[in-house]
DRENVODO-376176 format. One record per atom (N, C-alpha, C): residue in one letter; x, y, z. Coordinates in steps of 0.2 Angstrom, whole numbers, padded with zeros to 4 digits, always signed. Layout:
<nodes>
AXYZ ...
</nodes>
This chain:
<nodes>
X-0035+0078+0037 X-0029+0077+0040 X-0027+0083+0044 X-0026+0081+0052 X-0024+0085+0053 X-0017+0090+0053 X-0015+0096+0054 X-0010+0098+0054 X-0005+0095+0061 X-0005+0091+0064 X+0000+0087+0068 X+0001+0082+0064 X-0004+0079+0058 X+0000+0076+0055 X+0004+0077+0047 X+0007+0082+0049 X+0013+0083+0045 X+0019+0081+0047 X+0022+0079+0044 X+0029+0075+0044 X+0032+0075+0038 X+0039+0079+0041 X+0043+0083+0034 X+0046+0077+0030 X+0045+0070+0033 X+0049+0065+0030 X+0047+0061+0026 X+0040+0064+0025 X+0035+0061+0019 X+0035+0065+0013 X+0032+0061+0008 X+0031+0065+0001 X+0024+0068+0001 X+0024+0075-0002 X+0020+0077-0002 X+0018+0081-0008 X+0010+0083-0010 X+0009+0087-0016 X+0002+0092-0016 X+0001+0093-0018 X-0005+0101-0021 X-0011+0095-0022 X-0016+0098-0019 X-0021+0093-0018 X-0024+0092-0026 X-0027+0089-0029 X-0029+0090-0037 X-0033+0097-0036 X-0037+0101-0032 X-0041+0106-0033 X-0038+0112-0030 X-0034+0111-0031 X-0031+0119-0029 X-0024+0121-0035 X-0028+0128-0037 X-0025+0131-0041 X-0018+0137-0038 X-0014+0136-0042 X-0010+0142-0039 X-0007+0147-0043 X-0006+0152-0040 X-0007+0159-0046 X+0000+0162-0044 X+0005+0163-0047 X+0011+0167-0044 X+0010+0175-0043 X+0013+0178-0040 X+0011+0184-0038 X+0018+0185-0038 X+0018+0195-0036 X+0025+0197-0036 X+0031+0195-0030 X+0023+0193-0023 X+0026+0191-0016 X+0027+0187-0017 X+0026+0180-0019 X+0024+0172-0019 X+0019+0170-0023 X+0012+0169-0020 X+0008+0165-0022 X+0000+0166-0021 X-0003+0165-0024 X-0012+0164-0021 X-0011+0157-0022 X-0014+0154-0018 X-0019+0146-0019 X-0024+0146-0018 X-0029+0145-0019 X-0035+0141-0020 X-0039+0135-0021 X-0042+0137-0014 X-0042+0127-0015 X-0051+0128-0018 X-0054+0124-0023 X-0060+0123-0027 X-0065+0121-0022 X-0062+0115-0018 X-0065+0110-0015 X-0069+0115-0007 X-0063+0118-0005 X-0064+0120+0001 X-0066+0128+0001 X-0065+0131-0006 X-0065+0138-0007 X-0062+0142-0002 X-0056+0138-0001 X-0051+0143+0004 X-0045+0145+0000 X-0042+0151+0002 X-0036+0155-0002 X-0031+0154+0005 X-0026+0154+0001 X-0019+0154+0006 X-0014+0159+0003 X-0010+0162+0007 X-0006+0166+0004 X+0003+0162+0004 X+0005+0162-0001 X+0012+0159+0000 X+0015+0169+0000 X+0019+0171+0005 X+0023+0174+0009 X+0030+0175+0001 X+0032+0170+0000 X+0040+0171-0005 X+0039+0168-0009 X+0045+0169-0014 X+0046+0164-0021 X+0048+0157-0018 X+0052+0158-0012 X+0054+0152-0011 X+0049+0146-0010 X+0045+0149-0005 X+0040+0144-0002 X+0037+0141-0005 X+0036+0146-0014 X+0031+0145-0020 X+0036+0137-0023 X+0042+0138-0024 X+0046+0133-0027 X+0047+0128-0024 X+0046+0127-0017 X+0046+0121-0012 X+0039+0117-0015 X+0034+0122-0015 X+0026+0119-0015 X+0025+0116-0020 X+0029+0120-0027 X+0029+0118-0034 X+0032+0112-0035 X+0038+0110-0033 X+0042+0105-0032 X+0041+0100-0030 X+0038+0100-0024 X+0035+0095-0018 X+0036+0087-0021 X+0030+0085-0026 X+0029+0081-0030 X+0035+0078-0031 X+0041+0080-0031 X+0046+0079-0037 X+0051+0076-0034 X+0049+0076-0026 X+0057+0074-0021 X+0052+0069-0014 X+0058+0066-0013 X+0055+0060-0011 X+0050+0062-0002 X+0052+0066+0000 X+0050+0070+0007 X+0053+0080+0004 X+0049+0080+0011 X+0048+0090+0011 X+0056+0091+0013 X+0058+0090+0016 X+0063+0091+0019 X+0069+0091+0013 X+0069+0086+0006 X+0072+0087+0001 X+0070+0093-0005 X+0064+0093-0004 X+0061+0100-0010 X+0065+0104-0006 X+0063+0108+0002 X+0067+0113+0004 X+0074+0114+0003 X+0080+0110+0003 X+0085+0111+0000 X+0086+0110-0008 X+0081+0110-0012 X+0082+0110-0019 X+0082+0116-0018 X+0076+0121-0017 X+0076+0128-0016 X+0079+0134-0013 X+0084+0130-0012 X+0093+0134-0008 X+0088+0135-0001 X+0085+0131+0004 X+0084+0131+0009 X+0089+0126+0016 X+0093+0130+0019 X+0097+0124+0023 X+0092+0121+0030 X+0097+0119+0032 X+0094+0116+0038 X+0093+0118+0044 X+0096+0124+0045 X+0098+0131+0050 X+0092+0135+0048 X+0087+0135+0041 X+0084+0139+0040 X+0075+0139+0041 X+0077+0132+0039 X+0069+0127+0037 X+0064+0129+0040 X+0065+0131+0048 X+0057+0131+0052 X+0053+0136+0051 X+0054+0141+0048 X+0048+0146+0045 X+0044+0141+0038 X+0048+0137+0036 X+0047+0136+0030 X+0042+0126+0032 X+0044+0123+0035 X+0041+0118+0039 X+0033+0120+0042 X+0035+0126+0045 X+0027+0129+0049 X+0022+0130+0043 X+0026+0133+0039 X+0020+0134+0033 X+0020+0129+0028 X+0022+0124+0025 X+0020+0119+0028 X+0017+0115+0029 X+0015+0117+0036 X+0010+0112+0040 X+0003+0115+0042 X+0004+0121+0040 X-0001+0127+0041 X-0006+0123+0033 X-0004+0122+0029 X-0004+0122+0021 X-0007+0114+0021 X-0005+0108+0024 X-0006+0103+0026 X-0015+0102+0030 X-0014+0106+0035 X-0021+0110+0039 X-0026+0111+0035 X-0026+0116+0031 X-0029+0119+0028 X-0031+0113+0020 X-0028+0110+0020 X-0029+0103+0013 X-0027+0106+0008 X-0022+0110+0007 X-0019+0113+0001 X-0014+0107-0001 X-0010+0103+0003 X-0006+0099+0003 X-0009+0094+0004 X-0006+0086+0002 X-0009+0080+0004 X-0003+0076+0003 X-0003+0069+0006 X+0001+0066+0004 X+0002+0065-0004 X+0007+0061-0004 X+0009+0061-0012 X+0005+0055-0014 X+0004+0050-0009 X+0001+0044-0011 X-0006+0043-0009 X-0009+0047-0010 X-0016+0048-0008 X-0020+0049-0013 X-0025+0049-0015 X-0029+0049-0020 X-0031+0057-0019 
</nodes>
């Protein structure tokens, strides 16, 4: 999948092989499958990623995580960067 096809309107999750390790900044992820590492930058971002599963579309995890609407687009980019990279996958995908 490519990274243009992310779309905040979808439900999305942590692919089954990527672990995630909290750190003081954020996060490490690593993906098993593709052996690639991502950095997650904040706690927030980490709470978006962790929740993802839980809300019906991205755009609902980031306001569970006190992110508004005025704020979102650092948080969408990465995101989509995360989507790119197969960290993220749909919710209904195998």
């Amino acid at each position: 999948m490519a990274g243009s096809d992310f779309d905040p309107a979808l439900s999305w999750r942590l692919h089954p092989q990527v672990a995630v390790r909290p750190e003081p900044f954020g996060a490490l992820l690593y993906h098993f499958g593709t052996r690639k590492l991502s950095f997650l930058k904040n706690r927030t971002i980490l709470a978006v990623v962790n929740s993802l599963s839980e809300h019906p579309d991205a755009r609902s995890a980031l306001r569970a995580a006190g992110v508004d609407e005025p704020d979102e687009a650092p948080y969408l980019h990465a995101l989509s960067v995360l989507v790119t990279s197969n960290m993220l996958i749909p919710k209904d995908s195998q």
